[in-house]
C-alpha positions as CSV (number, residue, x, y, z in Angstrom):
1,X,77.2,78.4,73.5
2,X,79.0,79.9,70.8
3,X,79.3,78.1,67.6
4,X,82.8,76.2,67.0
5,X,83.9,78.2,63.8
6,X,87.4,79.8,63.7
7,X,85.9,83.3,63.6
8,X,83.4,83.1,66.3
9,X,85.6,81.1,68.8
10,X,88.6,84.0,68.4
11,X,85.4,87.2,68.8
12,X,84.6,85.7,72.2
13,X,87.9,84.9,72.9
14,X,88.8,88.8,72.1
15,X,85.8,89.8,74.3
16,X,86.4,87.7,77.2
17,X,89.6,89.4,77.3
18,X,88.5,92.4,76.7
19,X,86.5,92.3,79.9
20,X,88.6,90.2,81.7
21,X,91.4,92.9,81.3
22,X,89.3,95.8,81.8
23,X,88.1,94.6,85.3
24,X,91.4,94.1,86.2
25,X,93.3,97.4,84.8
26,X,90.7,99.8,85.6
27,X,91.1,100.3,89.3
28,X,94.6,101.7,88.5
29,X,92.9,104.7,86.5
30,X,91.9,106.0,89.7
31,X,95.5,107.1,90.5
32,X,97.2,110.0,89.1
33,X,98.5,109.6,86.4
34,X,96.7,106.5,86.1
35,X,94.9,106.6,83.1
36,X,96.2,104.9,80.0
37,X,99.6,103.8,82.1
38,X,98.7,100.5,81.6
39,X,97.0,98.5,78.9
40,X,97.3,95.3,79.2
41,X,96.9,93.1,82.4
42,X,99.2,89.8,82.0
43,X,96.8,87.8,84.7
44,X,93.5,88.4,81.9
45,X,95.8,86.7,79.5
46,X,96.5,83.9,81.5
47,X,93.1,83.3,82.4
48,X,91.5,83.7,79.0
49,X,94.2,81.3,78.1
50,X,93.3,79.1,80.7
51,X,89.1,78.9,79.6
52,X,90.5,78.0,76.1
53,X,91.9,75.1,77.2
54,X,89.0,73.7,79.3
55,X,87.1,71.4,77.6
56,X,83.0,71.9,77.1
57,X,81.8,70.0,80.6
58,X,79.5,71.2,83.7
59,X,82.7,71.7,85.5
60,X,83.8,74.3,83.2
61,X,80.8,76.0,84.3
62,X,81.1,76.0,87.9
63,X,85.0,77.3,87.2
64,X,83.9,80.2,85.1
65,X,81.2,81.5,88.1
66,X,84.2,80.5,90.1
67,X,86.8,82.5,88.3
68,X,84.5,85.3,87.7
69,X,83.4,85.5,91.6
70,X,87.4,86.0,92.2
71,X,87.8,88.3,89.2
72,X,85.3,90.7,90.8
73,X,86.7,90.3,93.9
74,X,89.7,91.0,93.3
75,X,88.2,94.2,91.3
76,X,87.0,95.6,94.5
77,X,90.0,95.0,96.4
78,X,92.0,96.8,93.7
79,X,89.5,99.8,93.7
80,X,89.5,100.1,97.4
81,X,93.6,99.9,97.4
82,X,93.2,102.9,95.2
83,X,90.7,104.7,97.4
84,X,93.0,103.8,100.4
85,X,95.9,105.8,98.5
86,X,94.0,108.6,97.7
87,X,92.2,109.2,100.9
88,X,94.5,108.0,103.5
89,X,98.0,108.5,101.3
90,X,99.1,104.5,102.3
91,X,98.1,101.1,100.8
92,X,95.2,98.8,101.9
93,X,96.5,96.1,104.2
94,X,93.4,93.6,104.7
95,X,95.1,92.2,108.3
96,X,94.4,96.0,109.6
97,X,91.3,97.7,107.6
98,X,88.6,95.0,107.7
99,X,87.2,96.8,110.5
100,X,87.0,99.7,108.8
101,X,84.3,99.3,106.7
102,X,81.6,99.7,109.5
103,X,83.7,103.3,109.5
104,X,83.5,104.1,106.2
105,X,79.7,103.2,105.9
106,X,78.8,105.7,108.9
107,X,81.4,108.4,106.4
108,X,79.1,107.6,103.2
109,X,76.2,107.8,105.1
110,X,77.2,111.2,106.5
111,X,77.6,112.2,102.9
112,X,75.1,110.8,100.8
113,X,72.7,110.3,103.8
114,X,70.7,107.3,104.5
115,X,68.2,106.1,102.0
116,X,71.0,107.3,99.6
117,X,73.8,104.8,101.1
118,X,71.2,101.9,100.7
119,X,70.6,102.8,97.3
120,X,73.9,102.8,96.8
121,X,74.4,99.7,98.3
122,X,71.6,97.9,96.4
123,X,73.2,98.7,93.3
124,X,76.8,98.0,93.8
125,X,75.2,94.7,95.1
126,X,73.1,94.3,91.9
127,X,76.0,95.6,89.8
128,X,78.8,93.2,91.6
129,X,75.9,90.4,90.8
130,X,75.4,91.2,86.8
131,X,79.2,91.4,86.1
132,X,79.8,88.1,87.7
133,X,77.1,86.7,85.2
134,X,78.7,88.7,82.1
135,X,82.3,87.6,82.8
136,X,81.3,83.9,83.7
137,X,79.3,83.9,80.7
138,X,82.0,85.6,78.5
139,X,84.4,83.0,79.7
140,X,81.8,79.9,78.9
141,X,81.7,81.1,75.5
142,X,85.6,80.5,74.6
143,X,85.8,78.2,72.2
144,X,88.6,77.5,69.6
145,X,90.2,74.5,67.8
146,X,91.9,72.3,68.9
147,X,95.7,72.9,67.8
148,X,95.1,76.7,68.3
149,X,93.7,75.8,71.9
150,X,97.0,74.4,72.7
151,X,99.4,77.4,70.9
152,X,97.0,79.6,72.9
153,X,97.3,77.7,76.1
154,X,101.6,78.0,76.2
155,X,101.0,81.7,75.3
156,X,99.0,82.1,78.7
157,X,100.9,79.8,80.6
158,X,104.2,82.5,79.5
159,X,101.9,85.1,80.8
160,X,100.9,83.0,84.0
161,X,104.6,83.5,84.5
162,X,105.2,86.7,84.0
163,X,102.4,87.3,86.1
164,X,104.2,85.7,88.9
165,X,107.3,87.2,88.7
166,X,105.1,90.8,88.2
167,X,104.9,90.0,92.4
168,X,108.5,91.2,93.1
169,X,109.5,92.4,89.3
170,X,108.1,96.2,89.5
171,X,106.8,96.2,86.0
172,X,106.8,94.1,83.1
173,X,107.2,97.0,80.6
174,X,105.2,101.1,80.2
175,X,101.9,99.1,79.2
176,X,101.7,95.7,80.8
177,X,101.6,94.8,84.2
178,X,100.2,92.1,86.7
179,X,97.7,94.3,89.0
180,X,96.5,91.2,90.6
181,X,99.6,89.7,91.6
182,X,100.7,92.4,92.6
183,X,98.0,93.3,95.5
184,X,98.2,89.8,95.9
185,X,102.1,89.8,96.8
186,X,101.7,93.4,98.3
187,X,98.7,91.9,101.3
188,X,100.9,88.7,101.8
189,X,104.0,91.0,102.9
190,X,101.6,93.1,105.2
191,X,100.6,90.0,106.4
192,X,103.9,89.2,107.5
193,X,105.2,92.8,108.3
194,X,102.1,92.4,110.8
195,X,103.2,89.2,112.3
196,X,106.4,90.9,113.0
197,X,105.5,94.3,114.0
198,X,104.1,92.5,117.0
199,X,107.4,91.2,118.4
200,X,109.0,95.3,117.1
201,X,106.4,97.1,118.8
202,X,106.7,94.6,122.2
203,X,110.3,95.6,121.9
204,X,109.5,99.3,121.5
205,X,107.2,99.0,124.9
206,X,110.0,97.5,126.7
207,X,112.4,100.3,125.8
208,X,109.9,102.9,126.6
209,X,109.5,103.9,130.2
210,X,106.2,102.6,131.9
211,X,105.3,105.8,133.7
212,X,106.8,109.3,135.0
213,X,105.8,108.2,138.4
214,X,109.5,108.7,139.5
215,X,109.6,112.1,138.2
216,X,110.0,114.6,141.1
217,X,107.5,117.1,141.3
218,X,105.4,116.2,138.1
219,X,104.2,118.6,136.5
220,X,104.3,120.8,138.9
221,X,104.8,124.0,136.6
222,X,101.1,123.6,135.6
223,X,99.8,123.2,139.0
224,X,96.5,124.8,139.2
225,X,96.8,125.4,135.4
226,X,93.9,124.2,132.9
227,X,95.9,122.4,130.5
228,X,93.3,122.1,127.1
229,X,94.9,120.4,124.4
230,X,92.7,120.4,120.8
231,X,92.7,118.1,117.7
232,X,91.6,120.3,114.8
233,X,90.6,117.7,111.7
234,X,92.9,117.5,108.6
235,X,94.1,120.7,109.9
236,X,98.7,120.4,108.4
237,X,101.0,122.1,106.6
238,X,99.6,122.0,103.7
239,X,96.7,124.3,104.6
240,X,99.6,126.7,105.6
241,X,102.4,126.3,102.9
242,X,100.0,125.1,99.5
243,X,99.6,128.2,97.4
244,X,96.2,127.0,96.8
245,X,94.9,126.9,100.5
246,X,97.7,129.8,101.9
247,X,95.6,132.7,100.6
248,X,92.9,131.8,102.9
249,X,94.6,130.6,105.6
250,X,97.7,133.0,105.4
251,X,94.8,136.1,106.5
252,X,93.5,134.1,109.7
253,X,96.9,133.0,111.0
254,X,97.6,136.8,111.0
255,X,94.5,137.6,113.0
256,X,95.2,134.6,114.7
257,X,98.0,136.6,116.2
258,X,96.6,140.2,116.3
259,X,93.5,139.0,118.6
260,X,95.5,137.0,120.9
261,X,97.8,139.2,121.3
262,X,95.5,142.4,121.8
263,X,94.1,139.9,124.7
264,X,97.2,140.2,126.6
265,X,98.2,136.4,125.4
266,X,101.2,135.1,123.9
267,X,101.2,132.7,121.1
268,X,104.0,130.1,119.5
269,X,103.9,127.9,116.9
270,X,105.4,125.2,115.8
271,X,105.3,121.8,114.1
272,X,105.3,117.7,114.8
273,X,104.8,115.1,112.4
274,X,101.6,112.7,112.2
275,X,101.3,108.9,112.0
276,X,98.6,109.1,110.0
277,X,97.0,110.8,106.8
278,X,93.6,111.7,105.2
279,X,92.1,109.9,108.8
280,X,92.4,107.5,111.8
281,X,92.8,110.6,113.7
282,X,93.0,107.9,116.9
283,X,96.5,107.0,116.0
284,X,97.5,110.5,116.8
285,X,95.6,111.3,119.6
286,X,97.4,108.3,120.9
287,X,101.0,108.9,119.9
288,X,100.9,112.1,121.6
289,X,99.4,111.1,124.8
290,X,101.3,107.8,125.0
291,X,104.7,108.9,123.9
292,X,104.5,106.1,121.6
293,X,104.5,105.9,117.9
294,X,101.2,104.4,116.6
295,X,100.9,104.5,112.8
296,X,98.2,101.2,112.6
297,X,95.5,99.8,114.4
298,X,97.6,96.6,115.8
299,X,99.5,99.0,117.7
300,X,97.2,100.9,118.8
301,X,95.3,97.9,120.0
302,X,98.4,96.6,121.7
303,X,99.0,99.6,123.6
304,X,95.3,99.7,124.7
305,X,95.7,96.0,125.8
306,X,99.0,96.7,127.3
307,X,97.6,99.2,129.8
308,X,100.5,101.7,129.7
309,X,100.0,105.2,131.3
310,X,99.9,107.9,129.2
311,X,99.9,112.2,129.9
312,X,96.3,111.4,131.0
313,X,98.0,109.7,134.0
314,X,100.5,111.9,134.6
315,X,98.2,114.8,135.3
316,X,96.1,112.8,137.4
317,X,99.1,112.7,139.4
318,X,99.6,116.0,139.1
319,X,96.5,116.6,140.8
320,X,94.0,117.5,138.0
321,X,91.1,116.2,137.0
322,X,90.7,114.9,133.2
323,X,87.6,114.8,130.3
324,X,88.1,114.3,126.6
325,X,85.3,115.7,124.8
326,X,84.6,113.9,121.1
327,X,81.8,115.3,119.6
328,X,82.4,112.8,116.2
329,X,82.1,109.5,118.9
330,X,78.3,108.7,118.0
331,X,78.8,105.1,119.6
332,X,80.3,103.6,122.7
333,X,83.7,104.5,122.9
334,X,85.4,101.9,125.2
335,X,89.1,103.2,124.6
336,X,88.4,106.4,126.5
337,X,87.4,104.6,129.5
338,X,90.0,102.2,129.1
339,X,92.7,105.4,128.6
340,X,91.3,106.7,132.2
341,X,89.4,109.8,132.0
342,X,87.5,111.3,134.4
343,X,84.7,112.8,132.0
344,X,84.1,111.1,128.6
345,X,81.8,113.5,126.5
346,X,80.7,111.8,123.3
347,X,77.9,112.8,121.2
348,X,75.3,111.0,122.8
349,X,76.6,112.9,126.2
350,X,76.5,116.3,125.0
351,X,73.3,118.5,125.4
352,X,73.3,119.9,121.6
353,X,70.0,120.9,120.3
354,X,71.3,122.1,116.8
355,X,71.2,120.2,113.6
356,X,73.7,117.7,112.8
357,X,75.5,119.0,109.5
358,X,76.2,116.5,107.1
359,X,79.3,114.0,109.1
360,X,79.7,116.7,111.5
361,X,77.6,116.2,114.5
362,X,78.6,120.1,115.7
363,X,80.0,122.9,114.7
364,X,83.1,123.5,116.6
365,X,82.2,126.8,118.3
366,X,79.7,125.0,119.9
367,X,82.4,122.4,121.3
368,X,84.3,125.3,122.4
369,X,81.1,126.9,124.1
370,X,80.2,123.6,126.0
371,X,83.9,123.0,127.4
372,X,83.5,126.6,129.1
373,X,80.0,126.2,129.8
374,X,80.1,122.3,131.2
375,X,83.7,121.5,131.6
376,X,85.7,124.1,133.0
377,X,82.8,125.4,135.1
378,X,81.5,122.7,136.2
379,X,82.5,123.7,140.2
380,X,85.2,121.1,140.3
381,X,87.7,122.6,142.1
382,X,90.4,121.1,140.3
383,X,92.5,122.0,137.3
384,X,91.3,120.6,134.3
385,X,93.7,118.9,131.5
386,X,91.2,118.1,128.7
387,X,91.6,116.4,124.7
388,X,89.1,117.9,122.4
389,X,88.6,116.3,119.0
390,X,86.7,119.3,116.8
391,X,85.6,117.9,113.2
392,X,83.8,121.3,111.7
393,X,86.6,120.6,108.7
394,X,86.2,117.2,108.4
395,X,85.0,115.9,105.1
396,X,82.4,116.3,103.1
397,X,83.6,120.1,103.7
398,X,80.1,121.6,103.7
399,X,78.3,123.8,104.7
400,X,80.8,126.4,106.2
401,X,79.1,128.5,108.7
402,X,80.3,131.6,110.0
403,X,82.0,132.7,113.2
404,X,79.2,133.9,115.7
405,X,80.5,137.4,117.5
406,X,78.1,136.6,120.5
407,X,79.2,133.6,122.5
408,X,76.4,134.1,124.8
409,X,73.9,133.0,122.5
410,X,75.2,129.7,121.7
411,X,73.5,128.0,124.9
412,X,72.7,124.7,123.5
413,X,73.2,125.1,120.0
414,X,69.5,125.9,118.8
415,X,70.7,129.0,118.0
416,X,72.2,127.0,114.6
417,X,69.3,125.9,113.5
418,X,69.4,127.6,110.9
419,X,72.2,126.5,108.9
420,X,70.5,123.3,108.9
421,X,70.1,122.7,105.1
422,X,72.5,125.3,104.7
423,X,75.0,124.5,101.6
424,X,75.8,122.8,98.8
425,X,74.9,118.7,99.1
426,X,77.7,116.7,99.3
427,X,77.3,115.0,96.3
428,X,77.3,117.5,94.4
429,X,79.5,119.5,95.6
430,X,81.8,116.5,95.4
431,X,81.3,116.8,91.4
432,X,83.6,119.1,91.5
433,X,87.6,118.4,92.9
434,X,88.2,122.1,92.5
435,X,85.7,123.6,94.8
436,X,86.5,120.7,97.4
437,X,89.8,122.0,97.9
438,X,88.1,125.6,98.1
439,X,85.5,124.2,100.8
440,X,88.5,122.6,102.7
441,X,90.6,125.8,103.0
442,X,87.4,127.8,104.2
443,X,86.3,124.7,106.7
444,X,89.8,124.8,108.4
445,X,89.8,128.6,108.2
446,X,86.9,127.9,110.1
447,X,88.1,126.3,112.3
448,X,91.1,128.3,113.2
449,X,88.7,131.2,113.6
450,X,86.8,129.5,116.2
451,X,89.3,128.3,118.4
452,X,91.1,132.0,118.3
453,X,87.5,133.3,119.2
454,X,88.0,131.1,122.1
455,X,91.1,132.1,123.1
456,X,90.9,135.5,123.2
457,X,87.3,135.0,125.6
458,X,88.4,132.3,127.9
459,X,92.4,131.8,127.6
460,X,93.9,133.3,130.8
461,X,97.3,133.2,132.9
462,X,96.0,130.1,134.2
463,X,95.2,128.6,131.1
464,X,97.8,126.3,128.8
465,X,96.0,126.1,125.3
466,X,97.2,123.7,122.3
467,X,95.9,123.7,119.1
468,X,97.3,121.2,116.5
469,X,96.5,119.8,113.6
470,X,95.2,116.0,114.0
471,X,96.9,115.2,110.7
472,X,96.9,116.2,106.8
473,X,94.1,115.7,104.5
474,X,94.0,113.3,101.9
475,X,96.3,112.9,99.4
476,X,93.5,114.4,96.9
477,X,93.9,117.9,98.6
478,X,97.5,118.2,99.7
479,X,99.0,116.2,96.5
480,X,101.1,112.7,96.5
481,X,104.3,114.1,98.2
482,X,102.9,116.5,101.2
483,X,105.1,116.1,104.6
484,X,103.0,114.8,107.2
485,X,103.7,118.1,109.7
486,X,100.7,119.9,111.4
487,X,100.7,123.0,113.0
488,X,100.7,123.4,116.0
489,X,99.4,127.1,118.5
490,X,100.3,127.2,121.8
491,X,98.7,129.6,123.6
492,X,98.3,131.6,127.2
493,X,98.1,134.2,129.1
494,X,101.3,133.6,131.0
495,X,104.6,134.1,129.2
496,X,106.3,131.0,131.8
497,X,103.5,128.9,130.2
498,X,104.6,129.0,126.4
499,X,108.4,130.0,127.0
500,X,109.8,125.8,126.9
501,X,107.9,125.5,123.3
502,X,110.2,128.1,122.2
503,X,112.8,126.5,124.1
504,X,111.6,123.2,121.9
505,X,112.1,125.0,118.5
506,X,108.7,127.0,118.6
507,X,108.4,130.6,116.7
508,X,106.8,133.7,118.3
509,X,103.8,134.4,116.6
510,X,101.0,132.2,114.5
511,X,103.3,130.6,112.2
512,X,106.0,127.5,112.5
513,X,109.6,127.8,111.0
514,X,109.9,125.4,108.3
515,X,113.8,124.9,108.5
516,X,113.4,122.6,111.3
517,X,112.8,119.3,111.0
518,X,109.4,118.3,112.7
519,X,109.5,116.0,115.6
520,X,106.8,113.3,115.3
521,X,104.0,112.9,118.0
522,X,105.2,110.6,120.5
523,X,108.4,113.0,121.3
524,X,105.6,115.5,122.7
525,X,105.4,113.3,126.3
526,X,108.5,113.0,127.3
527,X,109.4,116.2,126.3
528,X,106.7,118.3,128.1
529,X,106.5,116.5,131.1
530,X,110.5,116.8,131.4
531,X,109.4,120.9,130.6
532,X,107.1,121.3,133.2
533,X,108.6,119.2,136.0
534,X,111.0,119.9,138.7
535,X,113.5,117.5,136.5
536,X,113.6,115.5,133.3
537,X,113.2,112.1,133.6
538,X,116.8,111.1,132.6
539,X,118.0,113.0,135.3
540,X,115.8,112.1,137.9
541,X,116.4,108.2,137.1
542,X,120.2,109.5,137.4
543,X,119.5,111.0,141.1
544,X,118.0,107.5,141.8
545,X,120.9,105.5,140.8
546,X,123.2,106.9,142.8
């Protein structure tokens, strides 16, 4: 222990809060504009304050491990707030993301491979470890006299206050500020938003209709039609409208449209507005198919455990058969059986002899290949109406392979091979923010190529294709204040087939108009089954009333 003298009890004093207020600050770097915004973290203060006070016993002891194991704590939950914000573009709400650590693991893992996610973990374990030492330690060693404990003990309890009042206060002043309190405050109102978003969704579910059962002649526009509806990752707006991505993107939205249309097809575009940002692509997939909005995992869970119908139902009714193909599912994926399809091809399902590259499990021309070669020809008579999920621009963003002319040769996917070390690594292309965003713009650019290869093969007059973007990329790519609008290409050979997206607000062509507003997700059901019925629901329930 340090020595009672004047001089050394204020140095460790200083140095506890030094530390103390570094730990606490820090994770709030991370965020633009971040950096040197705050100085001072009124919580350190009180704390510090707080060790002064304590007198020299073995329960001091078991308080500073105590207070340091919170400290660090806290720490972590502060830096993965941030990494929420920047990845995702929303806060971290504990009652909702717990789970989604097994998620991110399986992410890291894609990026920094195996043996180098358990190094990583070791030392963040290790590291985690040592600090909690060095800060329980640093706060043993506080030590000051006796009046000057006491003056320091009121200052701390004035910044125990503040700290408090930092909870619903937004800031204390340009340098000081109560981080911990703050996340503190911020979890206990998702908490309680939570609690109550039960009882608002409930209420939403009652309002909604249960099914289109009623509807006369469901979808009978689309009889015989193979309806193919595909999620292109982190494929919005921004890729379209940022002057940083556009220059890429603006030359294959333009071919987009010359191929298709030398192919005899006809092509709109236009937009709708994702739940979700940066990931939790699921939310989505589900507001589009459910007619619901889902924007967190409670609701999606409710609406799973509610056992609504969604447009997966509805063309069963309409007499086609259904398969969602997810190449990214590497597990068991229980929701697609519980949403009713037919077919349910994950990864473990899908015959793909190539190398896994990096996250992605496939290159998306390959997806594309396998739905011709195994899902539409699979000699069931019956129209098909099929979800893909397609993740080629999915982080990490590398490497970006190229387009292959020959279709034929894709087969199984060996013919990749090839490109299997192909690339920068992830981490170290991830060095470097600036070439990330390059790699993004080509991955989607990718992407977009693909699925017009695709059209232009295999899209006939009996085909209904939708392409859309699953939702924006993180707030890293697309900046703080991006609009959470996707594109979204509807394609076919039959002019009846994309004339009600126009109808809807669609554009001729490869490319949305921006002066109107973007509907969100969940309008998409009730709007395209009223489209391609005999008559829209309201009507029908009309007719049936009187």
């Amino acid at each position: 222990m340090v020595g009672n003298s004047t001089g050394g009890g204020f140095l460790s004093l200083l140095i506890a809060l030094l530390v103390v207020n570094v730990l606490l600050i820090a994770p709030g770097w991370l965020l633009p504009g971040g950096a040197g915004r705050t100085w001072l973290a009124v919580e350190a203060v009180a704390a510090v304050a707080l060790f002064a006070l304590l007198p020299h016993t073995r329960w001091r002891r078991i308080a500073a491990w105590g207070a340091a194991a919170v400290l660090i704590l806290g720490s972590l939950l502060a830096f993965a707030d941030a990494v929420f914000r920047l990845s995702l573009g929303r806060a971290l709400n504990l009652y909702l993301d717990i789970p989604l650590a097994a998620d991110a693991g399986r992410l890291i893992a894609g990026v920094a491979g195996g043996g180098g996610t358990l190094v990583a973990a070791v030392v963040v374990s290790a590291a985690g470890l040592l600090a909690v030492r060095v800060i329980a330690g640093r706060l043993m060693r506080i030590a000051l006299p006796g009046g000057r404990r006491w003056t320091l003990a009121a200052a701390g309890a004035v910044a125990a206050v503040a700290a408090l009042a930092a909870g619903t206060v937004p800031a204390l002043g340009p340098r000081v500020a109560a981080p911990a309190a703050r996340l503190a405050a911020d979890q206990a109102r998702h908490a309680v938003r939570m609690f109550n978003e039960r009882d608002a969704f409930a209420a939403e579910l009652g309002a909604a209709p249960a099914d289109y059962a009623s509807v006369p002649r469901l979808l009978h526009r689309l009889r015989g039609r193979d309806v193919l509806i595909a999620f292109v990752e982190s494929y919005g707006m921004s890729a379209i409208e940022d002057p940083r991505y556009a220059p890429v993107l603006g030359p294959r939205l333009d071919a987009l449209a010359a191929r298709t249309s030398a192919a005899g097809l006809h092509l709109a575009t236009g937009r709708l507005a994702a739940p979700t940002q940066g990931g939790q692509s699921w939310f989505s997939h589900l507001s589009l198919l459910s007619g619901l909005w889902v924007d967190n995992q409670l609701r999606y869970d409710l609406l799973l455990a509610e056992g609504r119908e969604t447009l997966i139902d509805d063309f069963r009714r309409a007499g086609h058969r259904s398969a969602a193909l997810m190449p990214a599912n590497t597990l068991a994926w229980p929701e697609g059986e519980r949403l009713g399809y037919d077919e349910i091809w994950t990864r473990r399902d899908i015959d793909y002899a190539g190398p896994a590259l990096n996250w992605v499990t496939m290159p998306d021309q390959f997806t594309w290949s396998f739905l011709q070669r195994r899902i539409r020809r699979s000699g069931d008579p019956r129209p098909v109406f099929a979800e893909l999920g397609l993740i080629s621009s999915h982080a990490p963003w590398t490497p970006i392979l190229p387009v292959l002319d020959d279709w034929d040769v894709i087969g199984d996917g060996a013919v990749f091979e090839r490109w299997r070390d192909a690339g920068e690594p992830p981490h170290e292309l991830w060095l470097d923010h600036d070439r990330v965003r390059e790699h993004f713009a080509l991955s989607v650019d990718y992407a977009v190529h693909a699925a017009t290869g695709y059209a232009e093969r295999y899209v006939d007059d009996r085909t209904l294709l939708i392409v859309l973007g699953d939702h924006q990329p993180a707030p890293l790519i697309t900046g703080e204040d991006a609009t959470r609008a996707v594109p979204v290409h509807v394609i076919s050979g039959d002019p009846a087939l994309v004339r009600p997206f126009l109808g809807w607000g669609f554009s001729a062509g490869a490319r949305p108009d921006r002066s109107r507003p973007a509907a969100g997700m969940d309008a998409f059901r009730d709007w395209f089954v009223g489209a391609f019925s005999a008559a829209d629901r309201d009507k029908a329930k009309r007719n049936e009333a009187g």
